[in-house]
Structures are given as structure tokens and as C-alpha cells.
C-alpha positions in Angstrom: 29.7 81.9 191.2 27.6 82.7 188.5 27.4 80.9 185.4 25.4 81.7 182.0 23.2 79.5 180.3 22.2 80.2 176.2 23.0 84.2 177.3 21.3 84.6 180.4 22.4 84.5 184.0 21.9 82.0 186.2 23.1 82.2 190.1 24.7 78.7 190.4 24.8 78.7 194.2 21.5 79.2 196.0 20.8 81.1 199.0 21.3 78.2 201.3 24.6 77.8 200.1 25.0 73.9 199.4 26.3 74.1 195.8 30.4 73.2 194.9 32.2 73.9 191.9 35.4 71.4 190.9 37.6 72.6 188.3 38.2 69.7 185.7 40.5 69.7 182.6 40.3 67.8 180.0 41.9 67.8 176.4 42.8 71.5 177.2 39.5 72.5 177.9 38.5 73.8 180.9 35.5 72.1 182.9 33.5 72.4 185.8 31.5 70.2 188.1 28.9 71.1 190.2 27.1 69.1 192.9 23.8 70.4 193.9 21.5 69.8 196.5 18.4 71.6 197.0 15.5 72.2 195.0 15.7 75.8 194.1 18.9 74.7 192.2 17.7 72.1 190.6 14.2 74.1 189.1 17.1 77.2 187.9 18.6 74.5 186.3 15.3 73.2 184.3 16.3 75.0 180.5 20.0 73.4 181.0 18.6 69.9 182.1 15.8 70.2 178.8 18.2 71.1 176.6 20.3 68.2 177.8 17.9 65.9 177.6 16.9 66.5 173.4 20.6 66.4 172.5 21.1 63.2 174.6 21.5 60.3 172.4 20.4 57.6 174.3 16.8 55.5 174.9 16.5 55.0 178.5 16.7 58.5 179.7 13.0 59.3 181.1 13.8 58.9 184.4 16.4 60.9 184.8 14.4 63.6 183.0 13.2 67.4 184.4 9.7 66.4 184.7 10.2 62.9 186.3 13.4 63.9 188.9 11.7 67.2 189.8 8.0 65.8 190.3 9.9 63.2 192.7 11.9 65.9 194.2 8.9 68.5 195.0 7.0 65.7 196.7 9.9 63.3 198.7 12.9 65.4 199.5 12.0 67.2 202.8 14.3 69.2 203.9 14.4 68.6 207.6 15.6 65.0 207.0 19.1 63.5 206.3 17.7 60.2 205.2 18.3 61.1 202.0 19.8 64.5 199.6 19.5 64.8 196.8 23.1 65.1 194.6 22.8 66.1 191.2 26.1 66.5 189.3 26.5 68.7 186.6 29.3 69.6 184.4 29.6 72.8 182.6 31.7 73.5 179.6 32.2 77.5 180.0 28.3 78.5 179.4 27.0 75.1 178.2 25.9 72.0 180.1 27.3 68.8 179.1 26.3 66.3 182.0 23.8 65.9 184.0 24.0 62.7 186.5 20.9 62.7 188.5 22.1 61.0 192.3 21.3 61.3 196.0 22.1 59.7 198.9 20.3 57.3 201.3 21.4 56.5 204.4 20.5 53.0 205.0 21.3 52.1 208.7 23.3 54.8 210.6 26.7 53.4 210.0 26.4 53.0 205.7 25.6 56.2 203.5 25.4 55.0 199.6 25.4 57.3 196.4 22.5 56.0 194.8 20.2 57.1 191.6 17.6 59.9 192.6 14.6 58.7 192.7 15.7 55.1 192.8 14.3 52.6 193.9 11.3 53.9 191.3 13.5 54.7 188.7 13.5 51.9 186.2 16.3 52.7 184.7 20.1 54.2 185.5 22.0 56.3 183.4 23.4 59.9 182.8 22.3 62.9 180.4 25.1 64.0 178.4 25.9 66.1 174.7 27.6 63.4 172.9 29.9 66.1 171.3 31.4 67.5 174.1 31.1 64.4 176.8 32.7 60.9 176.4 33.9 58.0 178.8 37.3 60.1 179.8 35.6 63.0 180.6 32.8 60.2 182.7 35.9 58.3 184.5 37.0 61.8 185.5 33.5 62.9 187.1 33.4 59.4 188.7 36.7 60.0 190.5 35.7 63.6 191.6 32.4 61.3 193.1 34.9 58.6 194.7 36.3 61.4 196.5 34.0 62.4 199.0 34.2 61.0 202.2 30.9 61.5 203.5 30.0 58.5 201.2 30.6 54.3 202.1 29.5 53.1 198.4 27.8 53.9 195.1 25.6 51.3 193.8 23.8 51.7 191.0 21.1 49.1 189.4 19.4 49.0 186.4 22.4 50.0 184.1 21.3 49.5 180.3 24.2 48.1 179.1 24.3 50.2 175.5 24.9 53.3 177.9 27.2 55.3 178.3 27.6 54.8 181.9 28.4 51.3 181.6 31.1 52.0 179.3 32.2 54.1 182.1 31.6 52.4 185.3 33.3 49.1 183.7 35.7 47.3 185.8 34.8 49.7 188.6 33.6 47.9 192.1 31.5 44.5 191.4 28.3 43.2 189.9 26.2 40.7 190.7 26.4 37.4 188.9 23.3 37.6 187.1 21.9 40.4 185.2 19.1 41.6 183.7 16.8 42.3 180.9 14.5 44.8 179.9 11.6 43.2 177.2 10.9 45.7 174.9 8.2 45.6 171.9 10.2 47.6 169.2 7.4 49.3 166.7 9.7 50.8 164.5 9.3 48.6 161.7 5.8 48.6 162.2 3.0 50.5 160.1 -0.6 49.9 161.6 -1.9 47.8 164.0 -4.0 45.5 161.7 -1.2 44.3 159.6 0.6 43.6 163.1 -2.2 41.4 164.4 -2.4 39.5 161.4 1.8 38.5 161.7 0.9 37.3 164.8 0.8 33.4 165.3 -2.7 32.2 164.7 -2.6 30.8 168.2 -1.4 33.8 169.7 -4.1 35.5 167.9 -7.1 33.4 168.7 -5.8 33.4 172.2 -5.7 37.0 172.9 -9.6 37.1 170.6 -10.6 34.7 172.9 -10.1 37.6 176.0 -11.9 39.8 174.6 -14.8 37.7 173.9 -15.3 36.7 177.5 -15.1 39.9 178.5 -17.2 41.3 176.6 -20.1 38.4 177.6 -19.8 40.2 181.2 -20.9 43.8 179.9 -20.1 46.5 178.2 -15.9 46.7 177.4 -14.5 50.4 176.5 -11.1 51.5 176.6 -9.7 54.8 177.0 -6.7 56.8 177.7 -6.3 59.8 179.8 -3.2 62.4 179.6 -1.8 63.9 182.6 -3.5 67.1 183.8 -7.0 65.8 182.7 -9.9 65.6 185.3 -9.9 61.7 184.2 -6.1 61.4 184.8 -7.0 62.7 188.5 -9.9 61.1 189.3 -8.4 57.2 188.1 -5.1 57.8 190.1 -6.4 56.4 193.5 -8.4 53.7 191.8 -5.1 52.9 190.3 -3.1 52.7 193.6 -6.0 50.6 195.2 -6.0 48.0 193.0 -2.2 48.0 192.5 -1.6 47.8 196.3 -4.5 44.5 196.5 -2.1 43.2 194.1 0.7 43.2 196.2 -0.4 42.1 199.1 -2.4 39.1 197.2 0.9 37.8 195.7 3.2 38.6 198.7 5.2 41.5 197.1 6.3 44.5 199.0 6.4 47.4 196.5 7.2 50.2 199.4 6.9 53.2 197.0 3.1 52.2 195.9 2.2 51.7 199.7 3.6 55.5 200.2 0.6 57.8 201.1 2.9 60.5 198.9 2.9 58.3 195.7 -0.8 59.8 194.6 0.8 62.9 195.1 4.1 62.3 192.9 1.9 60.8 190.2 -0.6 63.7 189.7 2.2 66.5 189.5 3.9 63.9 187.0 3.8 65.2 183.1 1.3 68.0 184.2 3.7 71.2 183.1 3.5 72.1 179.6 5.8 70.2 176.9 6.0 69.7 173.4 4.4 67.2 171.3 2.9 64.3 172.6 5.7 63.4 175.2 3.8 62.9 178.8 1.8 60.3 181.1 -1.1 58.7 180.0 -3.8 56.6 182.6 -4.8 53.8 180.6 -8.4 52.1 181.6 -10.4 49.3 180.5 -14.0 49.3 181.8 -16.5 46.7 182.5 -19.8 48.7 182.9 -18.1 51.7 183.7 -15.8 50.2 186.2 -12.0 49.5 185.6 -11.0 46.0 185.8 -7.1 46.8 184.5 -5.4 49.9 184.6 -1.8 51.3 183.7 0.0 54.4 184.2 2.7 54.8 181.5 4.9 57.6 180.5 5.6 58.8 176.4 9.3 60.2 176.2 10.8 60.7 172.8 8.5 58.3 171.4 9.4 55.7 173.5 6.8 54.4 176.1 7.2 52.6 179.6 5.0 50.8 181.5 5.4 52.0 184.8 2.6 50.9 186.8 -0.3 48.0 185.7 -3.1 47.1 187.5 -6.3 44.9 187.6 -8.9 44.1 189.4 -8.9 40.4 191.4 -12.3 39.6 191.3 -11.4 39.4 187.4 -8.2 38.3 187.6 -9.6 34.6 185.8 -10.5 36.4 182.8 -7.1 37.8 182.5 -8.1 41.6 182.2 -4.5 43.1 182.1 -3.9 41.5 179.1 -7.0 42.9 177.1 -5.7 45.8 178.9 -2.0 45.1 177.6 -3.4 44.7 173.4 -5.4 47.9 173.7 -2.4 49.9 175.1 0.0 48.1 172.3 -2.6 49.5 169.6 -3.1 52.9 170.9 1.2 53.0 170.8 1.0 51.9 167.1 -1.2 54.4 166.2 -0.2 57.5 167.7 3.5 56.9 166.5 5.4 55.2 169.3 8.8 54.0 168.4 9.5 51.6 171.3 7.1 50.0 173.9 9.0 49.3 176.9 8.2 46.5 179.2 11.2 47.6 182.1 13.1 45.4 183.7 10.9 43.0 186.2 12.0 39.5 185.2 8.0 38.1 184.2 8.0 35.3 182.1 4.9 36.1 180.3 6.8 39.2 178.2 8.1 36.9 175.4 4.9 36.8 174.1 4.5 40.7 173.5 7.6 42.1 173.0 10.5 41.2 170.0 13.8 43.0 171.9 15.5 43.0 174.9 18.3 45.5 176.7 20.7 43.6 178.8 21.0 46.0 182.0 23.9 45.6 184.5 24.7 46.6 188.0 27.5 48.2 190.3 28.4 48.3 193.6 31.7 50.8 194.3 32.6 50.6 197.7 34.8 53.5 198.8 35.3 53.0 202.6 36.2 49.4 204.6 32.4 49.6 205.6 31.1 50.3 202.2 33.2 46.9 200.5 31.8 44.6 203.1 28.1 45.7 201.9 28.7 45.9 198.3 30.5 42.1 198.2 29.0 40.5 200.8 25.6 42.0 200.6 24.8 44.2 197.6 27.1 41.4 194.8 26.6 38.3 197.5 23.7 37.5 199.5 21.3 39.5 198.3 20.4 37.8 195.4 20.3 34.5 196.2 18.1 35.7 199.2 15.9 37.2 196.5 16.0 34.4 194.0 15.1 31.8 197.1 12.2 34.3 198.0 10.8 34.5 194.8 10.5 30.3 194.7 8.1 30.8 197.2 4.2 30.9 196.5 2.3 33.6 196.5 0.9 33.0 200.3 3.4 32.1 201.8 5.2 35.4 200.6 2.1 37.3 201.9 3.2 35.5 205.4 6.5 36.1 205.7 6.2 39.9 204.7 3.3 39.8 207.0 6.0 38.9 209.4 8.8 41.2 208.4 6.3 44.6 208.4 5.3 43.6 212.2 9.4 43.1 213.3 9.9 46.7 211.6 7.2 48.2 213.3 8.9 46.8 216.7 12.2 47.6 215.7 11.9 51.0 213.5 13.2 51.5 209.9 16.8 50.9 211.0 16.8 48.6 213.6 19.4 45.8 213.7 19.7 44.3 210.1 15.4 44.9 209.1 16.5 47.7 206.3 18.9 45.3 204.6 16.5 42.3 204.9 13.8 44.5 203.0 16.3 45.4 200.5 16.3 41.9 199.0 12.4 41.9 198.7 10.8 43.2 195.0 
């Protein structure tokens, strides 16, 4: 089949043959759906998905963005695997795109498949692409039951659902959701001009607290700040450092993080925001220096004047002198003054947010079995267990979570990624 995009052809179905088309109709219009699968589909599809994403209306949407799904994509898919494929749904409306729904799946233990968001678990945040004039909840629900369909799937669980989407409008009452949800603490900027005036609304304890920082940093040496874009030699060079002191992190408070401990993050994060675009939108490295040397570090990404914190990192033998927040200010100022709308904390639960952010976004999750195997794991497990097993985890301290994961990597090692139950006890870990 070949289908035309703003005039120009486009072969829908690649070489290898993996593409499907489903004829949908809805209001008298006639609609198709596509699933594909590799990656030469998904780069011929790149002026479609960019288009898509500037007449989206939605915040949220950077990681299911061209430059974030197909940096993941080039660097994690390999094709002689069948852990996971990737599944990206699109819906055409004759020569127009008007959906794009960014999913894969990941086989978790041989018996369970699951639809999942691509990308995910490093996505931050699931939701759909769509042209608000030509795509609504009916036309969702309709793509969702095409999805439901296939039998080659056990469940589709998605986390992270902001809860003004779309796609919660649409996945509501469908499978179940865990008890608790949420939140995403967000500094909203839009009502403010320059960073001085902001300082100054500030609490006078907040600000002689966060002065106070600085000045015992500075005692130590010389303090500079700086921000690198993607594609820079700076950008390139600080990645590793980056990783390094992220992963020490980790492993000193007893956290997993899988993805950071990946020897082909470094990889995904260099190709990241390094193709041209327009405007300011990209990744930054932020760094803050002692001497030269970077005590606190973040990798962040700009997208439509919004700005997430993906990735923050400092240096231990600092970690008294609270470096990631000097690190935290800096970056809060630099979003201030180069026009940022929104500065987006993402979802992990810290308590310390309150005191730099003024919003939130309730998120949501959920789990739709669609086999007998798939609605034991998403009740019992996915909607049951597994929180509580998180939430009794996280009451630990820090060393004894360094133990026990300690513990847990040695009886995967023994028994490989999907022996007996080890793949869902690491799913309840952060």
C-alpha cells in the first residue's frame, strides 16, 4: 500500500514486510490504522510524526516525540531479538496523519507478552500524539479495540498516564489501576518575568537557605555553571561523567535504575537532540564545577518550551554541601531566562519538590488484561502486590536497600533474566 503524506509518496510497508493496515470508520469517514514495526518505517514516517507532534495540543508529549522514540530505537531495538518490538500505531485519515501511539512489546517471562509504551520504562511520561481536529476519544476507544484484538498480546499496561490527556479520557474504565496514583511537581514559569523578581517572592527563609549553598560552596573554590546543548564537544565529553556519578548514586542509596546501569545508555544519550530542529527545542548537559570539576550534573530536555529533568546527578564526596540544589537554582534561572514555560520535575514521588515547584499533574495507570494469563498479572501483580512490595521497600534505609539488591543481582545472575519469578520481583524495584 502506498500512502501520501503533504503530496509526496511514501511506501507504507517496508521491505521486510511487517506493516498492517485496518480499515476504520468513523462518522462516515474512512480511516486507517497501521501497526509498524521496524525502523525503516518508523524514520519514512519522521515529517508525519513532526507534523503530529506541533499540532498536538497537549504538554507531556516529549517522549513520545521523533527525536526521543527514534534515538531509543536506533540504539535498543536489535532486530535479532524477540524480547521486545517495537509497535507504533498510526492512523491515517486519506493522506494525513492523525495519531500516532508510540508502543512495543516486552516479553517479560516466557509465558506473559504486555503492550507497553516504547521506550518505557525511561519514558516519564504516557500518552498519544494526535490532531485535535480530526481525532477524539471515539475515534481512541476504536484504535484501542483494534489493539485488544491481537492475540499475540496477554495485557497492556501503561504507567505514567497524565491525567489531563487524552488517553486517560480514553483508557477510562478500561482494565484496573492501582490504588494510589501519582504526581508530577512541576514549576510553572508562565507567569513569571525574570529571575530576580522571582527570588525576591521567595520566602525569606527559603531564600537565605538556598544563599547559604552557595556561600559554602563557594568557600571550597572556584563555583561556575554552565550549560551544554546536544551535539557540542562539551555535551560529549560530560555524558560519562554524568552516568558515573549517577550510577554511585544508585548504588549508595540502594536503587536499581537498570536503564542508567546499561552500557548502551551513553550511546542513546549522545544521539539524543543531536539532528537539526527549530528554535531552541533540544537537550542541554547542565554542570556546576568546583575547580573545574563537576560536583552536580543534569541532563534535561527543552520541548515546546517545556523542560524535564531527566537525569540529575552529584558528586558524594559533596553530597553534605547539598550540590544538586545549587545545581537545581542555576538550572531554574537559566529556564527563566531563555523563555521556558514549564519546568518539569517528572513523576518520582521526592519530598523535597514542594519547595521548588508551584503545580502538580495527577498521572494515572492501567493495566488491560486481554488473556486468563494477562488478568492474573495485571490484578494480582501489576494493580495488587506490586505496590505495596514497592512502598514496603522504599521504608527501608538506604543500606539495607544496597543489601538486598545486592542480593537480588547475584540470584539473577544464577538464575538468568527470566528465571522463576526474578523479572517480576525487579519490577517492583525504582
Amino acid at each position: 500500500m502506498t500512502v501520501a503524506i503533504r503530496g509526496q509518496d511514501r511506501a507504507a510497508v517496508a521491505s521486510a514486510g511487517h506493516s498492517r493496515a485496518i480499515p476504520l470508520v468513523r462518522h462516515g469517514r474512512h480511516l486507517e490504522l497501521e501497526c509498524l514495526e521496524t525502523l525503516d518505517e518508523l524514520e519514512a514516517l519522521k515529517d508525519a510524526w513532526q507534523g503530529l507532534e506541533e499540532r498536538c495540543p497537549e504538554p507531556f508529549g516529549y517522549f513520545q516525540s521523533f527525536d526521543w522514540c527514534l534515538s531509543w530505537c536506533r540504539v535498543f531495538l536489535a532486530p535479532e531479538k524477540t524480547e521486545v518490538r517495537a509497535r507504533v500505531y498510526v492512523l491515517w485519515d486519506g493522506a494525513d496523519c492523525v495519531m500516532i501511539w508510540p508502543m512495543m512489546t516486552r516479553r517479560i517471562s516466557p509465558a506473559i507478552t504486555l503492550l507497553v509504551p516504547l521506550t518505557a520504562p525511561m519514558n516519564q511520561y504516557s500518552t498519544l500524539l494526535y490532531d485535535p481536529a480530526r481525532f477524539d476519544r471515539d475515534a481512541g476507544r476504536a484504535v484501542l479495540d483494534e489493539i485488544r484484538g491481537d492475540r499475540g498480546l496477554d495485557a497492556v499496561c501503561l504507567d505514567h498516564v497524565p491525567q489531563s490527556a487524552l488517553l486517560a479520557d480514553i483508557m477510562e474504565g478500561q482494565g484496573v489501576s492501582p490504588e494510589e496514583g501519582q504526581q508530577s511537581s512541576i514549576l510553572d514559569l508562565s507567569a513569571i518575568t525574570d529571575w530576580e523578581s522571582h527570588h525576591r517572592a521567595l520566602p525569606k527563609k527559603q531564600r537565605l537557605q538556598r544563599n547559604s549553598r552557595r556561600n559554602r560552596l563557594e568557600k571550597l573554590g572556584a563555583l561556575d555553571y554552565r550549560v551544554y546543548p546536544a551535539g557540542s564537544p562539551e555535551y560529549a565529553d560530560n555524558i560519562d561523567r554524568c552516568i558515573a556519578l549517577k550510577q554511585a548514586w544508585l548504588r549508595d542509596t540502594g536503587r536499581l535504575g537498570r536503564d542508567v546501569f546499561d552500557p548502551r545508555f551513553a550511546a542513546f544519550l549522545r544521539d539524543l537532540g543531536t539532528r537539526p530542529n527549530e528554535g531552541d527545542d533540544g537537550v542541554y548537559l547542565h554542570a556546576l564545577t568546583l575547580d573545574g570539576s563537576p560536583i552536580a550534573m543534569e541532563i534535561g530536555m527543552r520541548f515546546r518550551d517545556d523542560y524535564y529533568c531527566f537525569l540529575g546527578a552529584i558528586d558524594l564526596a559533596y553530597q553534605k554541601h547539598s550540590p544538586g540544589k545549587v545545581q537545581m537554582e542555576s538550572a531554574q534561572r537559566w529556564a527563566i531566562e531563555t523563555g521556558i514555560r514549564r519546568f518539569d520535575f517528572l513523576n518520582d514521588p521526592s519530598a523535597y519538590k514542594s519547595s521548588w515547584t508551584n503545580a502538580t499533574e495527577p498521572l494515572t495507570a492501567f493495566y488491560v488484561p486481554l488473556t486468563s494469563l494477562g488478568r492474573l498479572y495485571c490484578h494480582h501483580w501489576m494493580a495488587g502486590l506490586r505496590p505495596h512490595v514497592r512502598s514496603i521497600y522504599h521504608r527501608f534505609g538506604s543500606q539495607i536497600r544496597a543489601r538486598l539488591l545486592s542480593a537480588v543481582g547475584a540470584v539473577q545472575r544464577l538464575f538468568g533474566r527470566h528465571g522463576g519469578s526474578m523479572g517480576l520481583v525487579l519490577c517492583c524495584m525504582p
